[in-house]
SEKOLDREN-135596 format. One record per residue: residue in three letters; x, z, y of N, C-alpha, C, CB in turn. Coordinates in steps of 0.05 Angstrom, whole numbers, padded with zeros to 5 digits, always signed. Each point is the difference from the previous one (the first is absolute). Glycine has a CB too. Example, Ala and Ser with C-alpha at 12.3 -4.5 7.8 and 13.67 -1.06 7.14 Angstrom:
// residues 2
ALA+00264+00156-00114-00018+00000+00024+00018+00000+00024-00038+00025-00023
SER+00031-00039+00044+00016+00001+00024-00015+00014+00022+00024-00043-00013
***
This chain:
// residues 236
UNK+00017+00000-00024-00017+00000+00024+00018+00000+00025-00037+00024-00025
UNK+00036-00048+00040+00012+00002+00019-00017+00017+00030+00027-00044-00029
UNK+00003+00062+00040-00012+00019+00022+00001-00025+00030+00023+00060-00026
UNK-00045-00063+00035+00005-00017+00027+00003+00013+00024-00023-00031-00019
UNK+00041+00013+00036-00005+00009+00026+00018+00032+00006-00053-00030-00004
UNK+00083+00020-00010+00014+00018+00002+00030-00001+00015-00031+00007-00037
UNK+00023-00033+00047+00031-00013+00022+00003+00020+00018-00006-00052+00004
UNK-00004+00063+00006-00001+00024+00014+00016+00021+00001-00034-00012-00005
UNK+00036+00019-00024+00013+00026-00012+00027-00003+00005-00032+00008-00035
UNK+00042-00040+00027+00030+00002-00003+00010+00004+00031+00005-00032-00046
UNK+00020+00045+00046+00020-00006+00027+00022-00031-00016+00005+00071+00025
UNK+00001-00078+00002+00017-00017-00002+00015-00003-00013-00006+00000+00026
UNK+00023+00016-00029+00020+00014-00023-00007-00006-00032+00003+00041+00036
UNK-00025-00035-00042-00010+00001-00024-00014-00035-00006-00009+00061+00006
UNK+00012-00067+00012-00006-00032+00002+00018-00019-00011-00021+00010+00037
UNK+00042+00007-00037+00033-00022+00007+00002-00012-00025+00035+00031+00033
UNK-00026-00049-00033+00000-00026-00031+00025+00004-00011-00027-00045+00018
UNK+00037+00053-00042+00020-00005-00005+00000-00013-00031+00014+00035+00036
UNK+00007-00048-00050+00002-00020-00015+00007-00017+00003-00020+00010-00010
UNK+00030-00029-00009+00019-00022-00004-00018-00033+00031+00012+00023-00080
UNK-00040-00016+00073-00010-00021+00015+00002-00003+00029-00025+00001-00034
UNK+00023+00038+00044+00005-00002+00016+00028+00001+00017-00042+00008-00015
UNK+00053-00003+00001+00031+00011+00008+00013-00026+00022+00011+00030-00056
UNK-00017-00045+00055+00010-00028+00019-00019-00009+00021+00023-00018-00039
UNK-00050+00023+00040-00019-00012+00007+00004+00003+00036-00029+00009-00051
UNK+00029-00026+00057-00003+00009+00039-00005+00012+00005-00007-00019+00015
UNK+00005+00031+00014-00014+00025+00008-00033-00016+00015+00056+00038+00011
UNK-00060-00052-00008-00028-00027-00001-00009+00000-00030+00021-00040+00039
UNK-00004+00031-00048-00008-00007-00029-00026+00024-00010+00058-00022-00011
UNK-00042+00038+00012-00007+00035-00010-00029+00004+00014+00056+00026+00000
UNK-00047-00023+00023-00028+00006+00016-00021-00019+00001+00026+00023+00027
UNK-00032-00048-00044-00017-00016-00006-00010+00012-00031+00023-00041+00033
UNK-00002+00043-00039-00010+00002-00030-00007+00034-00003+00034-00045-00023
UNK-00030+00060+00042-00018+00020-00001-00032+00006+00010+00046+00008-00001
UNK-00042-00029+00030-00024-00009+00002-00026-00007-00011+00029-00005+00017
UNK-00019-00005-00049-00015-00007-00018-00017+00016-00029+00032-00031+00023
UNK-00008+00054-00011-00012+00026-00021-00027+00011+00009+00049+00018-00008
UNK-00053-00007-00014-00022+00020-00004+00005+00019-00011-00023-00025-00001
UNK+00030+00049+00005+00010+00023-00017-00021+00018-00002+00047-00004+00013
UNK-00038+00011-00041-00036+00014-00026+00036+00026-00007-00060-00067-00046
UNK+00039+00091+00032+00003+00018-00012-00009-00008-00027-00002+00028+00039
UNK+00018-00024-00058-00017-00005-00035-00004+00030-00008+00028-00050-00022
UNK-00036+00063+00006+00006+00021-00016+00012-00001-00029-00032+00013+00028
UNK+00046+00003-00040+00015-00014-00019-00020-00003-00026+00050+00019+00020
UNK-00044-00042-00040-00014-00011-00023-00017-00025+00014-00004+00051-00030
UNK+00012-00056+00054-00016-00022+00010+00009-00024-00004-00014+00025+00028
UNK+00004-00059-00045-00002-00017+00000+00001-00021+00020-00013+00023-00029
UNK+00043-00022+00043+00002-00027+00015-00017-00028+00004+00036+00020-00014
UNK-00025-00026-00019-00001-00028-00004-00007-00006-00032+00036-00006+00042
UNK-00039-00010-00056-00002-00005-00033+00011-00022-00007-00038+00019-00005
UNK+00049-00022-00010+00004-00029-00018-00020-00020-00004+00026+00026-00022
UNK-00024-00048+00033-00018-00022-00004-00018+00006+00025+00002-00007-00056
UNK+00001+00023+00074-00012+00000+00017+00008-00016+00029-00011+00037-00031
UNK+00002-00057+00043+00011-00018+00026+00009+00012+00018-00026-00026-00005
UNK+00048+00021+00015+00010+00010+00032-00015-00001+00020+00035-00013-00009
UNK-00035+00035+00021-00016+00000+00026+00015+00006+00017-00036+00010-00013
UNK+00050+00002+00012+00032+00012+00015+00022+00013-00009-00023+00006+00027
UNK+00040-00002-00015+00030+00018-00009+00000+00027+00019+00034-00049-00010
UNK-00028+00069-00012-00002+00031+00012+00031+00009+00007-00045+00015-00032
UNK+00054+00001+00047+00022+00009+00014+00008+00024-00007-00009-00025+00031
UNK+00012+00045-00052+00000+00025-00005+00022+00010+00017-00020-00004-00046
UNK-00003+00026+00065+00018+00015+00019+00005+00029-00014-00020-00026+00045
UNK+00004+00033-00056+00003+00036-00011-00011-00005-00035-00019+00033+00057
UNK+00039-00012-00069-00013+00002-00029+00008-00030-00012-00046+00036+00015
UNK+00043-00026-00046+00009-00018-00022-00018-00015-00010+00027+00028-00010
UNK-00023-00052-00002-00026-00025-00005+00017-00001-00038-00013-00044+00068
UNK-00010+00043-00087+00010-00007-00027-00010-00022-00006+00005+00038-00014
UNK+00018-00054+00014-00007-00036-00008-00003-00003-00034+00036-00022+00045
UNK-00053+00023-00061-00011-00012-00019-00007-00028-00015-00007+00036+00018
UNK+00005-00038-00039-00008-00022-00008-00019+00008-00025+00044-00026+00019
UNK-00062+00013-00026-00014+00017-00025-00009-00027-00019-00023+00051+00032
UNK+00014-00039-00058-00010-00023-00018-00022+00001+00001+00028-00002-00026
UNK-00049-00012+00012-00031+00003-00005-00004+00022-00027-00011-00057+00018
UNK+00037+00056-00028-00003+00027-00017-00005+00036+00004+00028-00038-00013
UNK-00020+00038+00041+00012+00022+00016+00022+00010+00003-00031+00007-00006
UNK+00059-00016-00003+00020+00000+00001+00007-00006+00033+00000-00009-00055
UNK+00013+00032+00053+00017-00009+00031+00033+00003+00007-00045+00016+00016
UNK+00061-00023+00001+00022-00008+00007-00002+00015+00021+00006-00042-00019
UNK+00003+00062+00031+00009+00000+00033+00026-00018-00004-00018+00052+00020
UNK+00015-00067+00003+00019-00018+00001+00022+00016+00019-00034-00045-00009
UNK+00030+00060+00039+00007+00012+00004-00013+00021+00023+00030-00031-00025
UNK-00010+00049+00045-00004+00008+00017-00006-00005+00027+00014+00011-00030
UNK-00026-00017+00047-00002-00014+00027+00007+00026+00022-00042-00041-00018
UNK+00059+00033+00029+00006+00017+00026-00003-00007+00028+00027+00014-00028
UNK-00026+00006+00038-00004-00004+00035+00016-00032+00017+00004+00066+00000
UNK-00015-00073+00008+00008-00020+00009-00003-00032-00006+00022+00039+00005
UNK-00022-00036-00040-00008-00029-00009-00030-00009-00004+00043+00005-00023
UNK-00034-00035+00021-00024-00012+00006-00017-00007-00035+00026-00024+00057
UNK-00051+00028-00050-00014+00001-00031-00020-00019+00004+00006+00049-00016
UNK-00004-00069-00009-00016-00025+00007+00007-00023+00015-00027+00028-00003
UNK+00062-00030+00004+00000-00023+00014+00007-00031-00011+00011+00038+00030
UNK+00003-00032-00056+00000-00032-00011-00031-00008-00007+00053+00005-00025
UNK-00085+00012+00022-00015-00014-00010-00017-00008+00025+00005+00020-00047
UNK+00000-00005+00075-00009-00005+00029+00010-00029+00005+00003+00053+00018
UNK+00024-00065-00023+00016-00016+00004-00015-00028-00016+00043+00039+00007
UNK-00047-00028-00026-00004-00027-00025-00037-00001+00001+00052+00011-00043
UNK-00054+00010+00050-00027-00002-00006-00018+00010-00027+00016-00035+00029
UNK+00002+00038-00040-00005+00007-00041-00016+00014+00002+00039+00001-00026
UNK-00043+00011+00012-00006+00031-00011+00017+00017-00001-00023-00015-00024
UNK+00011+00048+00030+00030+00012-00010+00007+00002-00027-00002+00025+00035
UNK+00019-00020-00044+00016+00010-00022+00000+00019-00002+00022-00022-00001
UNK-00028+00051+00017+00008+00021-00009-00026+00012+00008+00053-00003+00002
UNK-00062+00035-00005-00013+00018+00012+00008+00023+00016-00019-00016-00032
UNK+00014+00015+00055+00016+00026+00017-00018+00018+00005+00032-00024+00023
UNK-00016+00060-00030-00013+00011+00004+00014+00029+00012-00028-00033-00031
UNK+00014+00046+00049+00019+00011+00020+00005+00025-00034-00022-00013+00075
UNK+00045+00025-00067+00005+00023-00014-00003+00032+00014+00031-00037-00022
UNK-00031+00033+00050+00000+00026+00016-00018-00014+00023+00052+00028-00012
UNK-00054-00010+00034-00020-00007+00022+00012-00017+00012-00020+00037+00005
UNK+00019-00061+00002+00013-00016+00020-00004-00026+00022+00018+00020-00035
UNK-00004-00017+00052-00012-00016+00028+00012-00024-00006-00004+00036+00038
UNK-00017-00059-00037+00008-00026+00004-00007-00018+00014+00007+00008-00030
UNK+00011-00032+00041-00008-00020+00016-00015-00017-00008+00030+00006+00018
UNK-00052-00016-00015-00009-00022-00011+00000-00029+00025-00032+00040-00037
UNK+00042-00069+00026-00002-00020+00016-00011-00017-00018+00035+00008+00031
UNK-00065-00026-00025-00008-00016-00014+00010-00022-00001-00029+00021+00003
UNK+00025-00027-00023+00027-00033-00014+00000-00021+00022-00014-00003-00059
UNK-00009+00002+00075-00002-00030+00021+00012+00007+00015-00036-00019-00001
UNK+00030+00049+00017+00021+00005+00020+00031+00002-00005-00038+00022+00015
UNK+00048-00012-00039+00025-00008-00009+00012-00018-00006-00008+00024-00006
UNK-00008-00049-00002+00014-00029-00001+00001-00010+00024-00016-00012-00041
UNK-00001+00024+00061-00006-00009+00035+00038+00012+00016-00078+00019+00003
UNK+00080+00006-00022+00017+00004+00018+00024-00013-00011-00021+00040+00018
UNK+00025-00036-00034+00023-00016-00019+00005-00033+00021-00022+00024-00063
UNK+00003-00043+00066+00001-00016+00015+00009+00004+00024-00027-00012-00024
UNK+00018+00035+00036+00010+00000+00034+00025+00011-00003-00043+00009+00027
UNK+00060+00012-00049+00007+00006+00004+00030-00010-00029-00046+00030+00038
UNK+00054-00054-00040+00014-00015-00021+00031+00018-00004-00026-00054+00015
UNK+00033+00063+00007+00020+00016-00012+00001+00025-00016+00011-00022+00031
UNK-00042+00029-00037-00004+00022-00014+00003-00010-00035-00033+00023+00046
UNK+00033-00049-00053+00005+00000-00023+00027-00002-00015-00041-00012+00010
UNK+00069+00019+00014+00015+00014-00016-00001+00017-00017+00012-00010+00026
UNK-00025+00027-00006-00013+00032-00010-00011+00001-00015-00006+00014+00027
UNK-00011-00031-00026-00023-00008-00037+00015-00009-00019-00040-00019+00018
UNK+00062+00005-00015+00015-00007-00027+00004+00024-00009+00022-00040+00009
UNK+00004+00061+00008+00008+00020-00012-00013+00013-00014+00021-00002+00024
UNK-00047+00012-00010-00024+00005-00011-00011+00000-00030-00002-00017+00041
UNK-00002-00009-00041-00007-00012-00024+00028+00005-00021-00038-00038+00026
UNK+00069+00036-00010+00022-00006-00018-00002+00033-00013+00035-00044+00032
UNK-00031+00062-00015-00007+00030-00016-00025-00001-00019+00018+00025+00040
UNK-00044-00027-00036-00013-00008-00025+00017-00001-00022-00031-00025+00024
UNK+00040-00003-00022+00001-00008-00028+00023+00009-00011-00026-00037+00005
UNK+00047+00053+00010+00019+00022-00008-00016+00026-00018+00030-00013+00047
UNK-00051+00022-00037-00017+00026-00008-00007-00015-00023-00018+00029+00043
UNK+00005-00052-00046-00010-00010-00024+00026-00001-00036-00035-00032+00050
UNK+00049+00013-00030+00020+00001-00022+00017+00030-00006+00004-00052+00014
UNK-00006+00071-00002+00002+00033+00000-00015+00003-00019+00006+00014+00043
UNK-00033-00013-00037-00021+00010-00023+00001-00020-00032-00036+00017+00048
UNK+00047-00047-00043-00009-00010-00028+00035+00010-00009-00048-00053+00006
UNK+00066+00064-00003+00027+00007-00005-00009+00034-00019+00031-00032+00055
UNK-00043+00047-00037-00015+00027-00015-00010-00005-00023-00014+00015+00037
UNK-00017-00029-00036-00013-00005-00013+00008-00012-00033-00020-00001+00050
UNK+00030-00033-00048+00002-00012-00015+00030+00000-00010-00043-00020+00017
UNK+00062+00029-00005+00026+00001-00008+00020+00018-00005-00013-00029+00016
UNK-00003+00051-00010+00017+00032-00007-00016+00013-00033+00007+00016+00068
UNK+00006-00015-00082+00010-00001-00027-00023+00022-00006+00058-00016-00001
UNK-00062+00043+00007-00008+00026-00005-00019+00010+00026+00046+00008-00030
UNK-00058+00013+00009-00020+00008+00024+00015+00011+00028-00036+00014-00038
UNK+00062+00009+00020+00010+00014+00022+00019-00021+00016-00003+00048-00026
UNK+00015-00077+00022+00010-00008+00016-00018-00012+00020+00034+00000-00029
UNK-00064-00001+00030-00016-00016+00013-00008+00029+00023-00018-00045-00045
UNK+00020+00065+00030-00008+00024+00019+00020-00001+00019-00022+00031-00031
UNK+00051-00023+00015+00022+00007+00023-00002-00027+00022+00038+00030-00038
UNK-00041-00041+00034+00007-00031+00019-00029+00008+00015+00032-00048-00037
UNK-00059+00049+00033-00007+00011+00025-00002+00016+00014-00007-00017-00011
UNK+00021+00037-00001+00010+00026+00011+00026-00006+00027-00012+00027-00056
UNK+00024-00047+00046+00018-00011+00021-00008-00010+00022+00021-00007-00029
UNK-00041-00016+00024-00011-00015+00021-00017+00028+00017-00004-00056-00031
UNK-00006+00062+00013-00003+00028+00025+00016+00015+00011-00029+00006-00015
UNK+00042+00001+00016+00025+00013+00010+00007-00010+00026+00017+00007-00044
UNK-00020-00032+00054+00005-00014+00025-00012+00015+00015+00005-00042-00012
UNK-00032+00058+00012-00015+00012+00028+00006+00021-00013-00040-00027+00024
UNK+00058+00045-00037+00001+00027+00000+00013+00006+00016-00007+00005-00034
UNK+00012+00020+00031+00006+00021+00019+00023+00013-00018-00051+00008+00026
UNK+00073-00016-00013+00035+00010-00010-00005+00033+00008+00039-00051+00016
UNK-00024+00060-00037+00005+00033+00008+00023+00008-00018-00053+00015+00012
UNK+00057+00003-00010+00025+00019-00018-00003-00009-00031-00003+00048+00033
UNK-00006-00036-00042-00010-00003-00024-00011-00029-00009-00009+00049+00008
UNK+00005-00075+00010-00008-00023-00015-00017-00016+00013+00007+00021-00035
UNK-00027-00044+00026-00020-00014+00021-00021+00021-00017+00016-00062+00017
UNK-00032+00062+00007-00032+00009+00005-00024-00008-00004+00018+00010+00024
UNK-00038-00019-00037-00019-00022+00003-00024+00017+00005+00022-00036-00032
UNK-00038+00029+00047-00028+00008-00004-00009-00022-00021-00008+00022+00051
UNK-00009-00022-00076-00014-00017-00016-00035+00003-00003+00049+00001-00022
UNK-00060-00016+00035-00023+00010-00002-00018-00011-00025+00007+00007+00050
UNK+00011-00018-00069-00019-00011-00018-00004+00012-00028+00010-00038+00024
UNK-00020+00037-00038-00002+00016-00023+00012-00018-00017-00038+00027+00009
UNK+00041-00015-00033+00014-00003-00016-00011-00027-00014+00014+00052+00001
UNK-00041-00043-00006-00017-00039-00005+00009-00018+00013-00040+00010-00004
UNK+00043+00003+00026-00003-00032+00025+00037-00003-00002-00055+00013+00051
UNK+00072+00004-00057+00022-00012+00005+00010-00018-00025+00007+00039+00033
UNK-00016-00039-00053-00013-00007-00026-00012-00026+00008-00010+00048-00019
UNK-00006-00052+00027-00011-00033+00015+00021-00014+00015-00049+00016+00009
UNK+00063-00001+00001+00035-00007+00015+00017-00012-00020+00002+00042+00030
UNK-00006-00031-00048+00025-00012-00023-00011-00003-00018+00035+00018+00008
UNK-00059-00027-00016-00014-00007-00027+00009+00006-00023-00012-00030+00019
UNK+00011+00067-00015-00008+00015-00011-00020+00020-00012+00028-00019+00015
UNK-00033+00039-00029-00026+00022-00003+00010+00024+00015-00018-00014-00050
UNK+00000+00018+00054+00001+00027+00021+00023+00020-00029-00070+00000+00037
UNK+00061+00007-00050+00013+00020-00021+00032-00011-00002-00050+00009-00032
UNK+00057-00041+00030+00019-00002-00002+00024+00008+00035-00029-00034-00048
UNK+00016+00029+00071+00005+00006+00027+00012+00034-00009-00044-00038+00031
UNK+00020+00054-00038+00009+00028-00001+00008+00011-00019-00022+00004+00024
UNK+00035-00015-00050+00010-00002-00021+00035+00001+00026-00048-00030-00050
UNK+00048+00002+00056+00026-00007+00006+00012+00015+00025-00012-00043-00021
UNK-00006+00062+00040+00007+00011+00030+00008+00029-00019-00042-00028+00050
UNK+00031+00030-00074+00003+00025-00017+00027+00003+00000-00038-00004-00028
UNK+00052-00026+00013+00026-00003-00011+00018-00010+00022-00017-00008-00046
UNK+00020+00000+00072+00009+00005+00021+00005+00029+00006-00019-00040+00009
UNK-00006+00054-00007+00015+00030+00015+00015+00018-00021-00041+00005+00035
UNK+00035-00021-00056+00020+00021-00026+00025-00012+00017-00025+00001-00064
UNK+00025-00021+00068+00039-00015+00002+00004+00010+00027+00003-00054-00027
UNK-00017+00059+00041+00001+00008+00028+00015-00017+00022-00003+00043-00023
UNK-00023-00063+00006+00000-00023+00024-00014+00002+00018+00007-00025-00024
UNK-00036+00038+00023-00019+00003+00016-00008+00030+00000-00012-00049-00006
UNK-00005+00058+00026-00010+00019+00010-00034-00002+00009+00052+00007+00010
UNK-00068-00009-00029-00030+00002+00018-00011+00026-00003-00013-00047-00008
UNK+00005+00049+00037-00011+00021+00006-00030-00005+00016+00051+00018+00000
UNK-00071-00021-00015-00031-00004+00015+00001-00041+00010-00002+00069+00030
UNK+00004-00080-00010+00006-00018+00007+00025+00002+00014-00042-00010-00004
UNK+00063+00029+00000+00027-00015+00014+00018+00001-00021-00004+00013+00049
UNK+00020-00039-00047+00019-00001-00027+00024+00001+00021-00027-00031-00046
UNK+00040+00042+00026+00036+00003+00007+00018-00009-00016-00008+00036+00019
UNK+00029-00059-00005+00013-00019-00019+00028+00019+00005-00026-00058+00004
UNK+00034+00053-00033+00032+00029+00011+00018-00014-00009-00012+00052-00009
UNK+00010-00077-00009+00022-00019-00007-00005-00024-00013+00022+00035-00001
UNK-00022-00055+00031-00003-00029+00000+00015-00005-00020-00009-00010+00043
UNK+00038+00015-00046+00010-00019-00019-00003-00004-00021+00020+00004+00018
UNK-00034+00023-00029-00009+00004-00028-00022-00020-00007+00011+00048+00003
UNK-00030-00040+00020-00024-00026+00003+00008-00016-00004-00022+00007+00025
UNK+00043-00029+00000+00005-00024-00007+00006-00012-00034+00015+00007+00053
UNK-00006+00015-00062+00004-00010-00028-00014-00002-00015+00027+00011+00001
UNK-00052+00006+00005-00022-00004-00012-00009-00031+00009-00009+00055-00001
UNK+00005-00065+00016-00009-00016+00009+00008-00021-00005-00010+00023+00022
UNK+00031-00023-00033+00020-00024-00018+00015-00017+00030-00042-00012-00056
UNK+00044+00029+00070+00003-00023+00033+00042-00008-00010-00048+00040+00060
***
């Protein structure tokens, strides 16, 4: 359920774009293409977007985490991955027109931009040097992609599919004495849909990590105390 009629709330500050798309964009450029927003509040478990469902626009996640999915007609699902502050969700099927591919769905409470697809191909036109920015854009995509089919389809064992996304998370932790930090907000199922695995096998294997004292979970914060050990797990 989207909350309307909440542009209001933000300060400026909390407005500010950051991400690969924007990181080059003019200071014109920017202020057009903010022009074009609409910014909503989601609450978390909320349904973006669906698979097979048409573009209507591309969303801007300013606050809070988005879980990109893919699912079967069986009920089998994939998180494909994590969506963070700043990137853009929905933009190769805004671009092409398709359908999406994936299902997004917020994981925590979070504020997003919304620009409908006409006004974004509108600005793209006025504004041609922004599709540097869109390559990169798109070029990180398909880095995260080939990330996830490297997890997924090519790491040997459950625990090398865990440790390896235990790594890729590690980039937004939080360094301290003792190791990286993670907040994880997903359960043990869902991290399990991450590496197409069973939930039992996920907590089977975080079991046999903290015996080796690789890891540390405590409620939702995990504590990494030795990457290298990981990396070996991970076959890197």
């Amino acid at each position: 359920m989207q909350v309307p009629n909440v542009a209001e709330r933000y300060s400026r500050s909390q407005n500010s774009r950051t991400g690969e798309f924007f990181s080059s964009l003019s200071v014109q450029a920017l202020n057009d293409f903010k022009s074009l927003e609409t910014l909503h509040a989601y609450p978390p478990s909320e349904v973006l977007f669906q698979e097979k469902q048409l573009p209507t626009s591309i969303l801007v996640l300013i606050e809070g985490d988005v879980k990109l999915s893919i699912n079967s007609s069986e009920g089998k699902r994939l998180i494909f991955r994590i969506a963070k502050p700043g990137e853009i969700l929905g933009l190769t099927s805004a671009l092409s027109g398709n359908r999406y591919e994936m299902t997004a769905e917020t994981l925590h409470s979070c504020k997003i931009a919304t620009v409908w697809r006409e006004d974004f191909l509108g600005f793209l036109l006025r504004h041609p040097d922004a599709y540097q920015s869109l390559a990169r854009e798109m070029s990180l995509d398909f880095t995260r992609a080939c990330a996830q089919l490297r997890t997924v389809g090519l790491s040997s064992s459950a625990p090398a599919k865990l440790a390896r996304l235990l790594i890729e998370w590690c980039a937004g932790g939080q360094q301290t004495a003792r190791g990286t930090r993670l907040k994880v907000s997903l359960t043990h199922e869902e991290i399990g849909e991450c590496i197409g695995a069973s939930r039992e096998t996920v907590t089977r294997t975080f079991s046999d990590f903290r015996k080796s004292q690789l890891v540390d979970l405590q409620g939702s914060t995990l504590m990494i105390s030795n990457m290298l050990a990981l990396e070996s797990y991970a076959e890197l």
